[in-house]
N, CA, C, O and CB atoms as a CASP TS submission, in Angstrom:
PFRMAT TS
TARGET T0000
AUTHOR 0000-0000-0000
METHOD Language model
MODEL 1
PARENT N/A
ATOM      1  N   UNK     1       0.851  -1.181   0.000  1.00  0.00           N
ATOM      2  CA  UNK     1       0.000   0.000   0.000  1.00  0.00           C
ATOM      3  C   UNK     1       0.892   1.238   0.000  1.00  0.00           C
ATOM      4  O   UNK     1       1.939   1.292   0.644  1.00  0.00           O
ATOM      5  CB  UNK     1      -0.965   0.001   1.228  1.00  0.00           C
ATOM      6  N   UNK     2       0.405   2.263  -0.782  1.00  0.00           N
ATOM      7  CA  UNK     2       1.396   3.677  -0.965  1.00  0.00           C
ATOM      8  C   UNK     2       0.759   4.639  -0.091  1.00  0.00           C
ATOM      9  O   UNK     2      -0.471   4.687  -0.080  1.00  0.00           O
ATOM     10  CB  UNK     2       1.479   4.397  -2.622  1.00  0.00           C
ATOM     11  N   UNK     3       1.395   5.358   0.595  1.00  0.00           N
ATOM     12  CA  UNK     3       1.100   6.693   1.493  1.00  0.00           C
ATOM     13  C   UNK     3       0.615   7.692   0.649  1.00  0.00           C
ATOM     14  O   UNK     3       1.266   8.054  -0.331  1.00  0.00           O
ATOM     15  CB  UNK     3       2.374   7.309   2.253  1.00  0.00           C
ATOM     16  N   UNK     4      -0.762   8.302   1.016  1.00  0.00           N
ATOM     17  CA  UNK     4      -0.825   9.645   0.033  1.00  0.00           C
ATOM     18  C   UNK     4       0.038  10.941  -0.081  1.00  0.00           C
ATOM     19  O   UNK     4       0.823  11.144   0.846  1.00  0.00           O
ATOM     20  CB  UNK     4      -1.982  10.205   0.259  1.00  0.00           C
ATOM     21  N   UNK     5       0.005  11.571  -0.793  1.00  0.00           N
ATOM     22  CA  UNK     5       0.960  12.429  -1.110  1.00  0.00           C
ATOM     23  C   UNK     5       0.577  13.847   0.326  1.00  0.00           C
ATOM     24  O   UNK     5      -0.586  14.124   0.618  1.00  0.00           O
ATOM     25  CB  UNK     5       0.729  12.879  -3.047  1.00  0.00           C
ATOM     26  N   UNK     6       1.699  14.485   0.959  1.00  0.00           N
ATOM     27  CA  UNK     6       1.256  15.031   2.141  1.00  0.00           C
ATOM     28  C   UNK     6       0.565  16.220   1.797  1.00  0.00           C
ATOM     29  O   UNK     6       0.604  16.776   0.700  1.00  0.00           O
ATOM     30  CB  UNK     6       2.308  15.264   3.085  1.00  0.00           C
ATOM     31  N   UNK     7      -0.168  16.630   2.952  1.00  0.00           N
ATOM     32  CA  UNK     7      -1.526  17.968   2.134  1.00  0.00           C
ATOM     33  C   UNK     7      -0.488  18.893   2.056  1.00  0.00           C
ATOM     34  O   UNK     7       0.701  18.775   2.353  1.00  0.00           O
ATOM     35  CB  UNK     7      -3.240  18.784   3.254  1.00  0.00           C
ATOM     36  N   UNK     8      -1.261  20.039   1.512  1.00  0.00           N
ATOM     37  CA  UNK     8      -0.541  21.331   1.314  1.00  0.00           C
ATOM     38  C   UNK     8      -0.116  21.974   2.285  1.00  0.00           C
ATOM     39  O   UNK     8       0.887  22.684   2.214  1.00  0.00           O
ATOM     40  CB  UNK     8      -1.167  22.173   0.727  1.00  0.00           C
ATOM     41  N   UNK     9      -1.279  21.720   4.032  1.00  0.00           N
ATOM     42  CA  UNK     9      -0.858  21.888   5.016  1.00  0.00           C
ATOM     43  C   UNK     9       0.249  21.533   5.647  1.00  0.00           C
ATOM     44  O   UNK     9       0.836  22.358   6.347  1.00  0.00           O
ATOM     45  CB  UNK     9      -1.482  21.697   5.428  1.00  0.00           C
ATOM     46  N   UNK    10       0.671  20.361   5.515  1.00  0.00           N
ATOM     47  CA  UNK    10       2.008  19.497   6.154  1.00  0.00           C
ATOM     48  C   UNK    10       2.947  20.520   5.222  1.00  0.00           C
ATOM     49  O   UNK    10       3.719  21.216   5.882  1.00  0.00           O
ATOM     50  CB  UNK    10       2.171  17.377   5.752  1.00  0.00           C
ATOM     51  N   UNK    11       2.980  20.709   3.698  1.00  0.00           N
ATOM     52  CA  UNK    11       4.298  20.894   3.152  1.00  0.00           C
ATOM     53  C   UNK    11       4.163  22.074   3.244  1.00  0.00           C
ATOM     54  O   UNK    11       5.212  22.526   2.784  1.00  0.00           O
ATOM     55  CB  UNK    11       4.734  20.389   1.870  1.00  0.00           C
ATOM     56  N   UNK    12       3.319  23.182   3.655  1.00  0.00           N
ATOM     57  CA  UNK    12       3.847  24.704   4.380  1.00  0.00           C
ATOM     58  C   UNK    12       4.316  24.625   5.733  1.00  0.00           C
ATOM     59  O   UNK    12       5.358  25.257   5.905  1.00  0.00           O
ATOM     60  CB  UNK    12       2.662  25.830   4.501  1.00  0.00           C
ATOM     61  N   UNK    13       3.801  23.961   6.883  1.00  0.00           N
ATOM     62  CA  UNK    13       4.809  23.744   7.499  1.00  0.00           C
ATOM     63  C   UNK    13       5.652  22.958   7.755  1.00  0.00           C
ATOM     64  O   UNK    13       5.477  22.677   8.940  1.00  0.00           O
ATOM     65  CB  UNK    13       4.675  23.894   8.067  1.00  0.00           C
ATOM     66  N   UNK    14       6.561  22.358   7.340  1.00  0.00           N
ATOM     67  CA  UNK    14       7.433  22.063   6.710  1.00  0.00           C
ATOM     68  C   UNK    14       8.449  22.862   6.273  1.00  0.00           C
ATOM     69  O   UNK    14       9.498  22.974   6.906  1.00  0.00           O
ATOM     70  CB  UNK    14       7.009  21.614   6.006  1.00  0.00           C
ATOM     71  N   UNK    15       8.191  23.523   5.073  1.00  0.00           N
ATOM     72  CA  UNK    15       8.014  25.157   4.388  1.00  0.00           C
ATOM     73  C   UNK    15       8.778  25.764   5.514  1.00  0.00           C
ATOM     74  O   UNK    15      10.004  25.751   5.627  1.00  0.00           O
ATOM     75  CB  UNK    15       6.185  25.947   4.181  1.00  0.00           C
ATOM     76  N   UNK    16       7.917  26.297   6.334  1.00  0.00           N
ATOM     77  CA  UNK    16       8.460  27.300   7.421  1.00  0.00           C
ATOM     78  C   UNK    16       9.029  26.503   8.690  1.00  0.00           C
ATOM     79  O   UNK    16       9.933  26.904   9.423  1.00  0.00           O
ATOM     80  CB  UNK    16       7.215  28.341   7.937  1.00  0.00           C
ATOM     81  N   UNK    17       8.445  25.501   8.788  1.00  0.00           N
ATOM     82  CA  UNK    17       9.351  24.866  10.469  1.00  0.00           C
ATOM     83  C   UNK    17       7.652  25.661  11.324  1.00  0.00           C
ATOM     84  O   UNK    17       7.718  25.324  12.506  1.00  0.00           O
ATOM     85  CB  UNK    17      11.881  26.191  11.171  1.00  0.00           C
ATOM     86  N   UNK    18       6.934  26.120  11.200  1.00  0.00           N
ATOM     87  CA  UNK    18       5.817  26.796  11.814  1.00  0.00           C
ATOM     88  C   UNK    18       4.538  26.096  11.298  1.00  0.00           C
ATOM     89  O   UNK    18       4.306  25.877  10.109  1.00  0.00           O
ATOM     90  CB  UNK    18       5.828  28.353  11.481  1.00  0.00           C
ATOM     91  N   UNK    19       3.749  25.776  12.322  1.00  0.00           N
ATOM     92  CA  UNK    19       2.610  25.167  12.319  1.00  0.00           C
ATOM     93  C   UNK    19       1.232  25.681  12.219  1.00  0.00           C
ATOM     94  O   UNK    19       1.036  26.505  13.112  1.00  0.00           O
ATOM     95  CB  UNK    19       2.672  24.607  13.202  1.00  0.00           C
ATOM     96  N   UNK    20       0.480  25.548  11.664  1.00  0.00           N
ATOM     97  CA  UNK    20      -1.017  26.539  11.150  1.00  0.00           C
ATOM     98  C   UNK    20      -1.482  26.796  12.166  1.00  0.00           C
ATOM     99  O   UNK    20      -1.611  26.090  13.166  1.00  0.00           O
ATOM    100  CB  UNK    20      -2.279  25.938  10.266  1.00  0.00           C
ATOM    101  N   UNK    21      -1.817  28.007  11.947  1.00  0.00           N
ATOM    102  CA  UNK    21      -2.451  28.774  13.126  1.00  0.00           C
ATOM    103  C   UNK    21      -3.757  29.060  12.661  1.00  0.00           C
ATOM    104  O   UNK    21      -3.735  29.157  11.434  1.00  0.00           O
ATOM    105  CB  UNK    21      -1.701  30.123  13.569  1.00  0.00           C
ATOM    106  N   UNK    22      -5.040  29.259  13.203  1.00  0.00           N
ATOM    107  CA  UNK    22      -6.309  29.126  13.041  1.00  0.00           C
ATOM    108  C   UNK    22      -6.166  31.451  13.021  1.00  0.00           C
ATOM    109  O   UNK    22      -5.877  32.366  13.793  1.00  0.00           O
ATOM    110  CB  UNK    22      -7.329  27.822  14.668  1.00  0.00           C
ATOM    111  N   UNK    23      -6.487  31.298  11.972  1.00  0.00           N
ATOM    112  CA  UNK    23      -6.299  33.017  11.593  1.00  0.00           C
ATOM    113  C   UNK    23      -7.715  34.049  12.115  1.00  0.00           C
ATOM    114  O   UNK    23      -7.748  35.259  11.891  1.00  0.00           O
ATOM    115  CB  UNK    23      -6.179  33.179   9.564  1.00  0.00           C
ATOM    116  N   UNK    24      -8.520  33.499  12.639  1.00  0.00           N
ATOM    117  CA  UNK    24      -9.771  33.540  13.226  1.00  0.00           C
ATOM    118  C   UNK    24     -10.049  34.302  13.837  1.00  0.00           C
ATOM    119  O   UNK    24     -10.881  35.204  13.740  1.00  0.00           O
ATOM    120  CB  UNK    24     -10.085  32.802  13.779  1.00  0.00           C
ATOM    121  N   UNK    25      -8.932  33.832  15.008  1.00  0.00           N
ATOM    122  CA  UNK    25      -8.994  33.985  16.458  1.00  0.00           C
ATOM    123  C   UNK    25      -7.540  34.749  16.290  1.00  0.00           C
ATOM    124  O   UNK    25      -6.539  34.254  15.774  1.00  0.00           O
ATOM    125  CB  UNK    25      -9.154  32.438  17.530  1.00  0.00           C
ATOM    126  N   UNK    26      -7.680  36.248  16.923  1.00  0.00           N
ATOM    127  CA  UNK    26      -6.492  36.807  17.067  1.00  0.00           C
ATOM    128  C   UNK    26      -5.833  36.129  18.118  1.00  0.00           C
ATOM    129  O   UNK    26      -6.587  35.502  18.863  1.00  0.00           O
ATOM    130  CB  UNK    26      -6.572  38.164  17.264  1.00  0.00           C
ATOM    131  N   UNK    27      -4.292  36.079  18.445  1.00  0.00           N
ATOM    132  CA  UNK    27      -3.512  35.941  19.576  1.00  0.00           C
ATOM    133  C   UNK    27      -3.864  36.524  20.552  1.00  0.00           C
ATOM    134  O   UNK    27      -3.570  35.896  21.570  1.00  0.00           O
ATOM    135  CB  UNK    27      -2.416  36.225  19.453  1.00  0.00           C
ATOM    136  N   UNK    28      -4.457  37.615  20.766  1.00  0.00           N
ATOM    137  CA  UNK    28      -4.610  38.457  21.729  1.00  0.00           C
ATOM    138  C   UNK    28      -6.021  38.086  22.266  1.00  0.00           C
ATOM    139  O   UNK    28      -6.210  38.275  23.467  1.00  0.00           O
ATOM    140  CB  UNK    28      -4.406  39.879  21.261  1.00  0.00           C
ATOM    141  N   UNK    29      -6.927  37.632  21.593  1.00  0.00           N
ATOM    142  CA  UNK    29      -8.008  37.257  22.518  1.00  0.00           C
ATOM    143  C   UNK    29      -7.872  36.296  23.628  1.00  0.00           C
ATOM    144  O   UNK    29      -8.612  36.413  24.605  1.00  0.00           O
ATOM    145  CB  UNK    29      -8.972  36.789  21.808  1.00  0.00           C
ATOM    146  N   UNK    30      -6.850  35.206  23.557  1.00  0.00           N
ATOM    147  CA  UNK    30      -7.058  34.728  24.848  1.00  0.00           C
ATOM    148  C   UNK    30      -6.428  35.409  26.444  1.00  0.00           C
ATOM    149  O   UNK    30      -6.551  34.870  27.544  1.00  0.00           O
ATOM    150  CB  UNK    30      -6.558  33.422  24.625  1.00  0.00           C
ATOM    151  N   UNK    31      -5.851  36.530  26.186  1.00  0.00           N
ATOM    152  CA  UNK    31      -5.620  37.334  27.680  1.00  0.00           C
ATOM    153  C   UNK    31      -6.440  38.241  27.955  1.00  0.00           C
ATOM    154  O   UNK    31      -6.830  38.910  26.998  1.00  0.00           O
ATOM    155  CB  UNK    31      -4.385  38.050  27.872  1.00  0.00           C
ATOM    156  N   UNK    32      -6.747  38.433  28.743  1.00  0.00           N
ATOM    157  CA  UNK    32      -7.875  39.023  29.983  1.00  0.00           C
ATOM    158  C   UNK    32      -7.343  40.638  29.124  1.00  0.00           C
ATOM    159  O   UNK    32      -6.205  41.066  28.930  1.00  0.00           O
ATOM    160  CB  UNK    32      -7.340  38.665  32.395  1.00  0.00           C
ATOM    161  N   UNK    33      -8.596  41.189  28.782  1.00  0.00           N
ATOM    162  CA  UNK    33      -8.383  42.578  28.702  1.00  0.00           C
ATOM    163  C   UNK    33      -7.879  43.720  29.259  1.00  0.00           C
ATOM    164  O   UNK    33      -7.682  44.846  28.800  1.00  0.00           O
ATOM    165  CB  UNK    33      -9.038  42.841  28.621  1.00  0.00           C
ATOM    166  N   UNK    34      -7.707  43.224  30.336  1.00  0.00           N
ATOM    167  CA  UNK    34      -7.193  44.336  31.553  1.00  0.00           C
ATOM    168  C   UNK    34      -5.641  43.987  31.045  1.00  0.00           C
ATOM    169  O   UNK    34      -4.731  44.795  30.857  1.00  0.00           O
ATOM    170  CB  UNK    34      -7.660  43.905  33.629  1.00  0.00           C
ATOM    171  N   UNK    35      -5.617  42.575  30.885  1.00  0.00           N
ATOM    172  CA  UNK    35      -4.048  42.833  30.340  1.00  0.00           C
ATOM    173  C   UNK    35      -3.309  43.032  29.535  1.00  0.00           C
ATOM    174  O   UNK    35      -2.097  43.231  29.618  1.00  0.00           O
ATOM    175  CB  UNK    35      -3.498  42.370  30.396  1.00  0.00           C
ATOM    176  N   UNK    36      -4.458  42.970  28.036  1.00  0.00           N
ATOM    177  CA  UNK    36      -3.739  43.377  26.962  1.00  0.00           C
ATOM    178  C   UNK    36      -3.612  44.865  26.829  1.00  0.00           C
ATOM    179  O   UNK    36      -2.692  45.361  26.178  1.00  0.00           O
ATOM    180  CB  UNK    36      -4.297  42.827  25.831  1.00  0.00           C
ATOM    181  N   UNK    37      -4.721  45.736  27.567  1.00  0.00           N
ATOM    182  CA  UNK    37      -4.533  47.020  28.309  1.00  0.00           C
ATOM    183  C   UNK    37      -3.274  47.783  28.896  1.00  0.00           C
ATOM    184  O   UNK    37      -2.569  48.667  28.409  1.00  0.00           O
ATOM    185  CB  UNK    37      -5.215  46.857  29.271  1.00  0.00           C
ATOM    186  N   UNK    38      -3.243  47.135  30.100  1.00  0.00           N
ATOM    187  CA  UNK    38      -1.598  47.609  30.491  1.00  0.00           C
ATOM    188  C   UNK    38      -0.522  47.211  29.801  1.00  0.00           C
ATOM    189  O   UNK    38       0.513  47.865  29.930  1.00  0.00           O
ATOM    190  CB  UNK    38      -1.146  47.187  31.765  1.00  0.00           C
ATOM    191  N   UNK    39      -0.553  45.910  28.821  1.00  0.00           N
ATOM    192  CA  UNK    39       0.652  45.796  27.818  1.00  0.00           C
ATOM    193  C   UNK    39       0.741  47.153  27.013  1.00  0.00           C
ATOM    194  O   UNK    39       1.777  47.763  26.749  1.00  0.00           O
ATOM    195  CB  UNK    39       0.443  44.485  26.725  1.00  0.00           C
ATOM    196  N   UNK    40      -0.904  47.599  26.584  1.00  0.00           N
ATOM    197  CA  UNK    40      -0.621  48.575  25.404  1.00  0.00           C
ATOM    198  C   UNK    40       0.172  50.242  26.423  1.00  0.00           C
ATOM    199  O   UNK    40       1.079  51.055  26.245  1.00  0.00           O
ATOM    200  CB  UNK    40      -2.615  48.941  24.359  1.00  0.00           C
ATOM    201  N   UNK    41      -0.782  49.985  27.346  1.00  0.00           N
ATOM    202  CA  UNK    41      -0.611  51.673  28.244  1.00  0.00           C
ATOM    203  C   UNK    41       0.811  51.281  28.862  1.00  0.00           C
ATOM    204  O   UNK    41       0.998  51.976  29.861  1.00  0.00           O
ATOM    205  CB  UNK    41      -2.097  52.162  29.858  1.00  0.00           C
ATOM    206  N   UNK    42       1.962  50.345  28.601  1.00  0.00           N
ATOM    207  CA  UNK    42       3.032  49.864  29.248  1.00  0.00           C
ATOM    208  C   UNK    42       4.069  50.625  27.955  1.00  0.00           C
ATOM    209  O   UNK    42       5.005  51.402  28.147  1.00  0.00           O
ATOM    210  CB  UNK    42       3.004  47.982  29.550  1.00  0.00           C
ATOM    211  N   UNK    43       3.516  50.081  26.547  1.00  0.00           N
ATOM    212  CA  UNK    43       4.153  50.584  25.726  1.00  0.00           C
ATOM    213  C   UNK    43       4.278  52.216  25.172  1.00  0.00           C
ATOM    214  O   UNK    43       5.330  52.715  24.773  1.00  0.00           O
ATOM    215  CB  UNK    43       3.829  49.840  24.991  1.00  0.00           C
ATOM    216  N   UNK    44       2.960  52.918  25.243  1.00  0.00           N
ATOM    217  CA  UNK    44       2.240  53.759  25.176  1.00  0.00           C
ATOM    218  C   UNK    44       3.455  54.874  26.307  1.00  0.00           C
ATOM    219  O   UNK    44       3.792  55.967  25.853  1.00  0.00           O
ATOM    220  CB  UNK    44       0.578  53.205  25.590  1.00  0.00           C
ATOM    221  N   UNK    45       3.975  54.429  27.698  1.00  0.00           N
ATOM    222  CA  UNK    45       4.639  54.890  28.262  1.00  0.00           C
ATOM    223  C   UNK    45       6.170  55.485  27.694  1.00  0.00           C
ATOM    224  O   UNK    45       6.847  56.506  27.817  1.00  0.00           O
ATOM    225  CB  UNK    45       4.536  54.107  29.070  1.00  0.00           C
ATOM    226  N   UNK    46       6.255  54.026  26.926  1.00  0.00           N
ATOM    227  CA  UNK    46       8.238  53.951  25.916  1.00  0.00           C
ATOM    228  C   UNK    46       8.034  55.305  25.063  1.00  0.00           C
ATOM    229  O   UNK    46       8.910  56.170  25.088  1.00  0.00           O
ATOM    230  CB  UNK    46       8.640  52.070  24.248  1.00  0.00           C
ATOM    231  N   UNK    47       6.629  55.496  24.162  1.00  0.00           N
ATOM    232  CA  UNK    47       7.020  56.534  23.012  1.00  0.00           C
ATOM    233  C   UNK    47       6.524  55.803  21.970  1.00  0.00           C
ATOM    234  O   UNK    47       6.191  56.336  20.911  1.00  0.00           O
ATOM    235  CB  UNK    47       8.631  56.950  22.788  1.00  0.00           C
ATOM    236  N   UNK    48       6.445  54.647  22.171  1.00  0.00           N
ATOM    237  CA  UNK    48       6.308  53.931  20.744  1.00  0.00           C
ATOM    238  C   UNK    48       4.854  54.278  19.865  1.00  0.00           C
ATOM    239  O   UNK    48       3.779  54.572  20.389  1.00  0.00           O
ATOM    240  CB  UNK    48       6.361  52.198  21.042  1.00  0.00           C
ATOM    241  N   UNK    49       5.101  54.172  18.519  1.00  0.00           N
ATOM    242  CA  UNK    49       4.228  54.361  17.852  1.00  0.00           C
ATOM    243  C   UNK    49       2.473  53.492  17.381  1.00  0.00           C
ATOM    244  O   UNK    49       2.512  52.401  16.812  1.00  0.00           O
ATOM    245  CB  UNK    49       5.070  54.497  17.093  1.00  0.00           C
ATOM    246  N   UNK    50       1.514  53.956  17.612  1.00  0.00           N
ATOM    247  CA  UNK    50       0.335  53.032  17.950  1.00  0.00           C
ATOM    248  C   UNK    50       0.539  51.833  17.057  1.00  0.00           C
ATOM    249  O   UNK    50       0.226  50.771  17.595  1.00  0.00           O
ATOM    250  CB  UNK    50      -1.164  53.729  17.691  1.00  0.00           C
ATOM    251  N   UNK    51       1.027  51.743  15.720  1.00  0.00           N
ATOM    252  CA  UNK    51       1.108  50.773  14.549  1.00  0.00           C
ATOM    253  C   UNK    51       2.521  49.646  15.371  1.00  0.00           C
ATOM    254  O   UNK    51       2.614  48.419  15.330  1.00  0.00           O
ATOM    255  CB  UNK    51       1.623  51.835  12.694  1.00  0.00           C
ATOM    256  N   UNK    52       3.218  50.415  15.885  1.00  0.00           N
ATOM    257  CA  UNK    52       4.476  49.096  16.734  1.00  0.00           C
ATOM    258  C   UNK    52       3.623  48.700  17.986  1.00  0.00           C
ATOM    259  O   UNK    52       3.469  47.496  18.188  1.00  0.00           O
ATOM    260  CB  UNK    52       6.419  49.902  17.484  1.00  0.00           C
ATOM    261  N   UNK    53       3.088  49.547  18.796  1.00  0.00           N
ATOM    262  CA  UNK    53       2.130  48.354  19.795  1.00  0.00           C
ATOM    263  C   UNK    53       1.704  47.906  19.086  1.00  0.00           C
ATOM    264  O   UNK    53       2.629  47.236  18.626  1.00  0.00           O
ATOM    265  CB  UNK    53       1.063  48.561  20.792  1.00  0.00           C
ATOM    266  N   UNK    54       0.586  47.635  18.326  1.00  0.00           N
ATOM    267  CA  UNK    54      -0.234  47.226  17.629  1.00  0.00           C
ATOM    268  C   UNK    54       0.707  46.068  17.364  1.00  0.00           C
ATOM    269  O   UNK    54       0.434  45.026  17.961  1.00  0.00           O
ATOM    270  CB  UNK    54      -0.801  48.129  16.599  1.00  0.00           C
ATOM    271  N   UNK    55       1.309  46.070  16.915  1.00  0.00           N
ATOM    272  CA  UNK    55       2.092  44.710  16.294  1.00  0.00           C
ATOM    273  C   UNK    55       2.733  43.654  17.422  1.00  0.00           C
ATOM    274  O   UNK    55       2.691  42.424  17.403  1.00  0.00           O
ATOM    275  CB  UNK    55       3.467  45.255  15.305  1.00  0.00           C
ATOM    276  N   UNK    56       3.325  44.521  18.385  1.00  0.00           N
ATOM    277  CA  UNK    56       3.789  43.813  19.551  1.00  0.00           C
ATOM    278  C   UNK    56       2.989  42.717  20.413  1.00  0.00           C
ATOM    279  O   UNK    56       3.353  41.635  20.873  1.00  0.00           O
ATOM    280  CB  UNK    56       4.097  44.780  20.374  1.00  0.00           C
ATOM    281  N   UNK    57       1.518  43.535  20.470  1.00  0.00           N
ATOM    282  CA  UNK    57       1.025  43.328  21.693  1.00  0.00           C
ATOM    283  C   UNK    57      -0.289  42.517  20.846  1.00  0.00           C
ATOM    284  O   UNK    57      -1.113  42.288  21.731  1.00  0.00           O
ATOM    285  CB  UNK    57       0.774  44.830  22.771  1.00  0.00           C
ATOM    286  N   UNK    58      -0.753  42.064  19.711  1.00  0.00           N
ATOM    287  CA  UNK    58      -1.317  41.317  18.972  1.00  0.00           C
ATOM    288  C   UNK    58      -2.912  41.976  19.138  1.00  0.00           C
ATOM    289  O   UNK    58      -3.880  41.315  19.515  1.00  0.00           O
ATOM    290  CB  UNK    58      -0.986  39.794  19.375  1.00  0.00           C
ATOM    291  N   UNK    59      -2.936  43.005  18.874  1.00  0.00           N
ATOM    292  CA  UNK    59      -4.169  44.119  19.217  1.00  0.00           C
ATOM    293  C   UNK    59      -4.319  44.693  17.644  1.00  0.00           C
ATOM    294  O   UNK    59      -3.550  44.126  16.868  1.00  0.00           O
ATOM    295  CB  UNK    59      -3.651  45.603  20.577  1.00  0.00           C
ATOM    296  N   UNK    60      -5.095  45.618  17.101  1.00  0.00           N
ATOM    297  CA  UNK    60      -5.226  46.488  16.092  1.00  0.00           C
ATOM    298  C   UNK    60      -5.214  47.796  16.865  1.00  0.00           C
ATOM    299  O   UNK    60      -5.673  47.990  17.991  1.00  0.00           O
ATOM    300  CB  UNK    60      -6.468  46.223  15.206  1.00  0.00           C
ATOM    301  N   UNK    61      -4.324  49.058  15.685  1.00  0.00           N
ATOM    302  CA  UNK    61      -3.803  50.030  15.909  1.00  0.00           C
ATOM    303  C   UNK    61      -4.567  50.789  16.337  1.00  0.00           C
ATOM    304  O   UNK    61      -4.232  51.713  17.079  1.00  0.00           O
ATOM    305  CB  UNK    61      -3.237  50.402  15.142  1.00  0.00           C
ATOM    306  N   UNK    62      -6.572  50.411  15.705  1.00  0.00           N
ATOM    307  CA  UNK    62      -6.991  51.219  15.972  1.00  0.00           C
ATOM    308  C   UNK    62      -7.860  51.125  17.838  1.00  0.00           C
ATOM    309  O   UNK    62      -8.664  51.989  18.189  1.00  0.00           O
ATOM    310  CB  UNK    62      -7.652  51.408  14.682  1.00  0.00           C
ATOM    311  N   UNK    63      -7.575  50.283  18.488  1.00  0.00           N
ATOM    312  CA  UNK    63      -7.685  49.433  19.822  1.00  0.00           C
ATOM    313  C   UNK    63      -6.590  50.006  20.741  1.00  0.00           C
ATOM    314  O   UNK    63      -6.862  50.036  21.942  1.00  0.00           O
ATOM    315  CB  UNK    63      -7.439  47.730  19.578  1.00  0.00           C
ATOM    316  N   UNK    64      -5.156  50.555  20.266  1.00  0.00           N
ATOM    317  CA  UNK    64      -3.695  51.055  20.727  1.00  0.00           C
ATOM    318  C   UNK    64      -4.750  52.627  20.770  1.00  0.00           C
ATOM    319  O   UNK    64      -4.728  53.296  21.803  1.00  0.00           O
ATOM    320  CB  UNK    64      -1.886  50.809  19.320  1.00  0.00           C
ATOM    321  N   UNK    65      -5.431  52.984  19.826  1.00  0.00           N
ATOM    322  CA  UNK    65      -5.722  54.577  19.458  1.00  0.00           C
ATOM    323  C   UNK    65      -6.363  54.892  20.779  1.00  0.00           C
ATOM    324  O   UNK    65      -6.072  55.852  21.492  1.00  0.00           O
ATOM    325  CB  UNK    65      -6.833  54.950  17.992  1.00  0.00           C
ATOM    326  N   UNK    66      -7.690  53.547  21.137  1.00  0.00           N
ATOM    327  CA  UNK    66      -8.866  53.869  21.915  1.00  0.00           C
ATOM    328  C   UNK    66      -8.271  53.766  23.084  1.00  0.00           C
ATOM    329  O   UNK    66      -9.111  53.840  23.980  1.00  0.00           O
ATOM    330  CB  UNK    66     -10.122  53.037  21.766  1.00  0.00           C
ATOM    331  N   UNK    67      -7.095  53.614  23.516  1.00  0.00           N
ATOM    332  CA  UNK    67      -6.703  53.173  24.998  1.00  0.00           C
ATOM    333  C   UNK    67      -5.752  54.611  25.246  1.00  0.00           C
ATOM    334  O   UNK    67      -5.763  55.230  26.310  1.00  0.00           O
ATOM    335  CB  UNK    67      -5.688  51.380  25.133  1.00  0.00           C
ATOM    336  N   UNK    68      -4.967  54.987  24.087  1.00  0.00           N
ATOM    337  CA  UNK    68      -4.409  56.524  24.140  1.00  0.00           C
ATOM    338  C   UNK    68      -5.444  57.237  24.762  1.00  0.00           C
ATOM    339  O   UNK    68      -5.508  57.654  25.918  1.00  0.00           O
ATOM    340  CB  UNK    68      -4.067  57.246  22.676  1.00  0.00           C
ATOM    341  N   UNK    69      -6.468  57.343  23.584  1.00  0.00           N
ATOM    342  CA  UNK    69      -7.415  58.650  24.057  1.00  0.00           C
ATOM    343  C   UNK    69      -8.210  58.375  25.612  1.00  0.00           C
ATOM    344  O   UNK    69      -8.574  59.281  26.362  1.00  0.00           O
ATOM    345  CB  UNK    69      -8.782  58.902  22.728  1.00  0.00           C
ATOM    346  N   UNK    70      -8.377  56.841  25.881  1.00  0.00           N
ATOM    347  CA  UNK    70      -8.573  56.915  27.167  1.00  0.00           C
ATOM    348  C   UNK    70      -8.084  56.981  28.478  1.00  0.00           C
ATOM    349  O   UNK    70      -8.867  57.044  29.426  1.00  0.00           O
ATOM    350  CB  UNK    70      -8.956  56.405  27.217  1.00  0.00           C
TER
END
């Protein structure tokens, strides 16, 4: 008996050495809001720019904006 040929899934990761991530569900939803909060108002302290939290802290820039103005 022959093995089927591996899905497209296996040979992207593979590809990268990185395993599929369900694109759905941001990273950031599974921590408690209060804490993706003080991550942003932590960064927000450095200087950094809302688009680099945004990226850091697995939030959208415009979520970095609403926590500035608040």
């Amino acid at each position: 008996m022959t093995t089927p040929p591996p899905s497209r899934a296996a040979e992207r990761r593979r590809s990268t050495g990185k395993a599929h991530t369900d694109r759905r569900t941001p990273r950031s939803a599974h921590r408690p809001v209060a804490e993706r909060r003080a991550a942003v108002e932590a960064l927000l302290a450095e200087g950094l720019s809302d688009r680099e939290i945004a990226r850091r802290t697995g939030v959208s820039p415009s979520t970095v904006s609403a926590v500035r103005k608040g």
